[in-house]
C-alpha positions in Angstrom: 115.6 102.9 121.2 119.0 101.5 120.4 119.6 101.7 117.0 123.0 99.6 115.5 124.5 100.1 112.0 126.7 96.9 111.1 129.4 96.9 108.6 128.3 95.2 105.3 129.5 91.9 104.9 128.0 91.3 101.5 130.7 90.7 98.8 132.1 93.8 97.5 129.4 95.9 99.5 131.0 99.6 100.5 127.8 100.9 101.6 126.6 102.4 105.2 122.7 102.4 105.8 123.2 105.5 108.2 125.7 108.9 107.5 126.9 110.4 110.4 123.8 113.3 110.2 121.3 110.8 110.4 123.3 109.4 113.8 123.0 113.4 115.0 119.6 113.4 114.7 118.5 110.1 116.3 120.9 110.9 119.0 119.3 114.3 119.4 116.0 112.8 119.8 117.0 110.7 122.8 117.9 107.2 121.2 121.3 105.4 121.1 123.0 105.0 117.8 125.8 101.7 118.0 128.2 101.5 114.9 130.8 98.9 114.0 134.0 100.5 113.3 135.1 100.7 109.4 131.5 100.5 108.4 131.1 103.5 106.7 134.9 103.9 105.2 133.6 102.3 102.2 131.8 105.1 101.4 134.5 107.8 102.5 133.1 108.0 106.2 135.3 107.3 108.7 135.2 106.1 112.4 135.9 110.0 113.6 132.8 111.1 111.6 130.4 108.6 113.5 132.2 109.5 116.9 132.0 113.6 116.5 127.6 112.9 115.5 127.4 110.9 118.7 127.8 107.0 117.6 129.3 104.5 119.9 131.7 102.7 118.3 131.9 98.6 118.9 134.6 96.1 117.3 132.2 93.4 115.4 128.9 93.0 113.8 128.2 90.6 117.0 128.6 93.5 119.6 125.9 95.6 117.6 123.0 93.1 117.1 123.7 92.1 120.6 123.1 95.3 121.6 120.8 97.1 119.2 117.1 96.6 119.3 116.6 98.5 115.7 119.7 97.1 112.6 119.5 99.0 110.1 121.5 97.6 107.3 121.5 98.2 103.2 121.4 94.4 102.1 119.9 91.5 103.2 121.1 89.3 106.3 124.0 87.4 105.1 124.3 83.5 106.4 126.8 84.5 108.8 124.4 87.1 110.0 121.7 84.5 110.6 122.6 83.1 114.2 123.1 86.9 115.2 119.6 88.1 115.0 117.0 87.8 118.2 113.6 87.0 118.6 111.9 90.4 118.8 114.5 92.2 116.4 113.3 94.2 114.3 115.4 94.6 110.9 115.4 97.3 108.2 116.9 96.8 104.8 117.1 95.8 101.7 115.7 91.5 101.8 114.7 90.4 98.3 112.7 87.7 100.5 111.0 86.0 97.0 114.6 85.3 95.5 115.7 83.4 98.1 114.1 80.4 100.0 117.2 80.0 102.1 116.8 83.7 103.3 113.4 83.4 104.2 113.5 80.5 106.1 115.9 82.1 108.4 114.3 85.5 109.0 111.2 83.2 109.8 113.3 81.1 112.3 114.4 84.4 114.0 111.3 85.5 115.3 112.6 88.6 114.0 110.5 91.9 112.4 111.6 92.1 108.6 111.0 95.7 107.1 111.8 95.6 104.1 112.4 99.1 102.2 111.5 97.5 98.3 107.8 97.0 99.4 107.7 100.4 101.5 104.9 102.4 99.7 104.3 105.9 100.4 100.7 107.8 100.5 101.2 107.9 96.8 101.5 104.5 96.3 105.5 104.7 95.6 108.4 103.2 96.2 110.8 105.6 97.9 113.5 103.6 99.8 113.8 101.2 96.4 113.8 104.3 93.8 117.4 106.0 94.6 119.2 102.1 94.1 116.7 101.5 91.0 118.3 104.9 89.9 121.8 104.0 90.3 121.6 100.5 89.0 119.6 101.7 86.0 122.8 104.1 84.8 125.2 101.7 86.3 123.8 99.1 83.9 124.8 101.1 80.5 128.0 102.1 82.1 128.8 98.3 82.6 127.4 97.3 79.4 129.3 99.4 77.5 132.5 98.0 79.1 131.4 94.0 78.9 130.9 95.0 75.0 134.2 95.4 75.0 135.9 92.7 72.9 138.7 92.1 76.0 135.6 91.3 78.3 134.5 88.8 75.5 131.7 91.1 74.4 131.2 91.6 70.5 133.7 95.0 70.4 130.9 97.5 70.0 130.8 100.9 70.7 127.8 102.4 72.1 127.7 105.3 69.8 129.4 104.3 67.2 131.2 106.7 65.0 130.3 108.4 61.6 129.8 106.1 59.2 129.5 103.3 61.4 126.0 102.5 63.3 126.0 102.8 67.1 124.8 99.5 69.3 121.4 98.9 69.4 119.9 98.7 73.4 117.0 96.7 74.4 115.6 97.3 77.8 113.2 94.9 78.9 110.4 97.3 81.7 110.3 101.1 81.7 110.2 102.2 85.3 112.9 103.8 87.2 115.5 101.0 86.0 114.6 101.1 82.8 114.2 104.6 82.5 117.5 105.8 83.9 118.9 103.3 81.8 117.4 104.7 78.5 118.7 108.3 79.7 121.9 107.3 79.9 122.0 105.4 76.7 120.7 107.7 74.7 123.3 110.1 76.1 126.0 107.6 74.5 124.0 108.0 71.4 122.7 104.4 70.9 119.7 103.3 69.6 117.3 102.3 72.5 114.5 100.7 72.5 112.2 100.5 75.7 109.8 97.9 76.6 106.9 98.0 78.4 103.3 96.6 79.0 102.0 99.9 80.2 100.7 102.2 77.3 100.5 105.0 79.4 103.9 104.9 81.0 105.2 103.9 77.4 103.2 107.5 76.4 105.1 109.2 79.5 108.5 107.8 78.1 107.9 108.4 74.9 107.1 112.4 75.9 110.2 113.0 77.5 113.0 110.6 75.6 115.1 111.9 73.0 114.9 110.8 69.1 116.9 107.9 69.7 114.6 106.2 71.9 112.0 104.4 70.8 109.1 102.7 72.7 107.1 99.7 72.5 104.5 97.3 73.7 106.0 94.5 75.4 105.3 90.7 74.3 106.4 87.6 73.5 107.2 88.4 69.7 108.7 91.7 70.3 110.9 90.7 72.8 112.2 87.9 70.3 112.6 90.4 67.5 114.4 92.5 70.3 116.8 90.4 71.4 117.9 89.3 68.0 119.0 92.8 67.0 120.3 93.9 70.6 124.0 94.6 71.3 123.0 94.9 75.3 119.8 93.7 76.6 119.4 95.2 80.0 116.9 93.5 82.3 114.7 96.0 84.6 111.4 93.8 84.9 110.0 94.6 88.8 107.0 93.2 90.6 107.2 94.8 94.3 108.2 92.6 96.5 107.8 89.4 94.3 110.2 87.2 91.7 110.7 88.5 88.6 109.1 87.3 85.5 111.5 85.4 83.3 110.8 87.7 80.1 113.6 85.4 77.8 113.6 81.9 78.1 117.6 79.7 77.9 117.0 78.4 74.6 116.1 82.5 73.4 120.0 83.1 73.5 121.0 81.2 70.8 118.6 83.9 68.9 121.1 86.7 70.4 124.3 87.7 68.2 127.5 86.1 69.9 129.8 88.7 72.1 126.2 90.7 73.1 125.9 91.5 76.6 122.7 91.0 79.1 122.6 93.3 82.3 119.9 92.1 84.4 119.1 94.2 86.9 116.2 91.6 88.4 118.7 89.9 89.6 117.7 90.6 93.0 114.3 89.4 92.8 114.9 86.4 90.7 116.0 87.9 87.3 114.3 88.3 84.5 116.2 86.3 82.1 116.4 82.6 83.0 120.0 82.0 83.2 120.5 84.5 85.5 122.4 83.9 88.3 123.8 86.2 90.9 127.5 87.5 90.4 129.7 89.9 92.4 131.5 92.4 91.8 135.0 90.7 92.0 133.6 87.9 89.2 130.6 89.7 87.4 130.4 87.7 84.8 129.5 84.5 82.9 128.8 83.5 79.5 126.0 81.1 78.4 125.5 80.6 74.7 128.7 83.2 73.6 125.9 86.0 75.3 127.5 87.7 78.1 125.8 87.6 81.5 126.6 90.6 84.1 123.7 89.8 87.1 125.9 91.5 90.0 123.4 91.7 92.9 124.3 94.7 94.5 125.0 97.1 91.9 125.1 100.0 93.5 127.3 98.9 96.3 130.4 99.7 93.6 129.7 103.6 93.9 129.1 103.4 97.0 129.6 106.6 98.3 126.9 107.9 95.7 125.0 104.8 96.7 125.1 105.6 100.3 124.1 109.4 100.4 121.0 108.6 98.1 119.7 105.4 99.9 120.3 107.4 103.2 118.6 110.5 102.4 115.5 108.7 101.5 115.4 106.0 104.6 116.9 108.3 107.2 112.9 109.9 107.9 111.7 106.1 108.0 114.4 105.3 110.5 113.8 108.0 112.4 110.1 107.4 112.3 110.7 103.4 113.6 112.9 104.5 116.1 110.3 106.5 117.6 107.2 104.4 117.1 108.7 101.4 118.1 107.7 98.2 115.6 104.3 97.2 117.3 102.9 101.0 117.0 104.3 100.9 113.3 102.9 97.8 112.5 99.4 98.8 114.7 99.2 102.3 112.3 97.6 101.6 108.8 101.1 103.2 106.6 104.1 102.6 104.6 105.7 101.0 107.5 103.4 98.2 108.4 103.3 98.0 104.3 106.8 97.0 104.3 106.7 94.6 106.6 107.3 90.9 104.7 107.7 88.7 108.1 106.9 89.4 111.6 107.4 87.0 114.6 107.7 83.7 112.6 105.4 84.6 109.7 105.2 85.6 106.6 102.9 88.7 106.1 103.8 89.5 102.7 101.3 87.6 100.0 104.1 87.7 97.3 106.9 86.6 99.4 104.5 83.9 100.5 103.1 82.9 96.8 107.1 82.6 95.4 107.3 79.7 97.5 103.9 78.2 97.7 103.8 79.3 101.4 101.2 80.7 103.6 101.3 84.1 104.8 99.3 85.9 107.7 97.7 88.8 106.8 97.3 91.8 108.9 
């Protein structure tokens, strides 16, 4: 197979969804590896690097989809990227499909094969190509937070820890999975006080086991979340339903409950958000403010450290890459497994129900 690695275009993206090891061992199984030069110097990796593991280098994004049957990208088709694509392609990346109409109407025009790593599931029913970005956006979000707090980024002028004599910020964090849960590590680390929200009692158990003292766990609802957000400093967002939009857990008219300078991350932002006046931001203008509350909804996070980004998205999709290349989509969409699960739309149809169900569409199962 001919696999092609195209330079993110995505604003502010430095990731590469394939280090020059993973091109050695494709190549060493037989297949062709096509890279577009400068893709990978975001993340330290230069051209040289992707020559000496057996890449062959092209000049655009257009000379690798041409040629490639397999892309393997980190984020989602960009609308440039559209007209590129081919009938029969098959695509594998990060695609957020239920956040964006737009999006999904053009991978269904393509008659392209969308595999999507956040609704890969493995035997165990997890989510391993979506876990190592959950990771670094769930720590990213404190580090930002703690900046955008900052009264020159027109946050309230907190500290995260405080000082003696003084108390630290307090931390809401709206879900408890690998988001949330990096998040609260980190926090606590600043010495914050954290609380964690959930509607899981026995992950809230789990969390509760292994935080420190200064986190604190508790049942998510409407009323808690309220009483939350009134005494948060930093509410970060971490809410995930695979593969569909994220519940909107605090409503516009909530913010004028939220003290003026405090700061919402929201993490969600991929699939939706999880606070309503989200909106995707980049990383060159990151935020907004609605109701003096600071909004940071950057949509690719990680894509800002992105040579830590790269090597741990890359050594969990490099065996799933290596595994499409050899199957070839029909035989991985034929075997019952983790790759025909994250399929979302194949040949002109959806085959994802929560893709489908976000915009009232239909979807063909398998």
């Amino acid at each position: 197979m001919i696999i092609g690695v195209p330079k993110e275009v995505k604003s502010d993206e430095y990731r590469v969804a394939l280090l020059p090891v993973g091109v050695e061992e494709l190549v060493a199984r037989g297949h062709r590896v096509i890279v577009e030069s400068s893709a990978g110097l975001g993340s330290g990796l230069p051209d040289h690097d992707y020559l000496r593991a057996g890449a062959e280098m092209v000049a655009s994004g257009a000379d690798v989809f041409e040629q490639a049957d397999l892309i393997v990208k980190v984020k989602e088709p960009q609308p440039e990227e559209f007209a590129l694509i081919r009938s029969g392609q098959l695509l594998f990346t990060y695609f957020h499909l239920a956040a964006s109409r737009e999006l999904t109407d053009a991978m269904i025009d393509t008659g392209a094969t969308c595999f999507a790593y956040e609704t890969l599931r493995d035997s165990k029913g997890r989510l391993p190509l979506l876990t190592p970005m959950s990771e670094v956006a769930g720590r990213m979000s404190i580090q930002q937070g703690a900046k955008y707090l900052e009264r020159p980024q027109m946050g309230r002028g907190i500290l995260l820890g405080g000082v003696p004599g003084v108390p630290p910020a307090h931390i809401t964090i709206l879900g408890g999975g690998i988001v949330g849960s990096n998040a609260a590590k980190i926090a606590a680390g600043f010495q914050a006080d954290v609380a964690i929200l959930d509607v899981d009692l026995d992950r809230l158990r789990y969390l509760d086991d292994i935080m420190p003292a200064n986190v604190n766990t508790l049942y998510s609802d409407r009323h808690t979340i309220l009483d939350q957000i009134q005494r948060a400093d930093l509410v970060v967002g971490s809410v995930l339903i695979p593969g569909a939009k994220a519940p909107q857990l605090v409503r516009k008219e909530d913010l004028r409950l939220m003290k003026p300078g405090s700061v919402v991350i929201d993490v969600a932002v991929d699939q939706g958000g999880c606070i309503e006046t989200t909106r995707p931001t980049t990383h060159s203008n990151p935020t907004y403010i609605v109701d003096d509350v600071v909004h940071y909804c950057v949509a690719n996070m990680p894509g800002a450290v992105g040579r830590t980004s790269t090597f741990a998205l890359c050594n969990a999709t490099m065996p799933w890459v290596i595994r499409l290349a050899e199957l070839g989509g029909q035989a991985a969409i034929d075997a019952a497994g983790p790759l025909r699960e994250a399929v979302n739309v194949h040949q002109g149809a959806i085959t994802n129900a929560a893709v489908a169900n976000a915009f009232g569409m239909t979807h063909s199962g398998w």
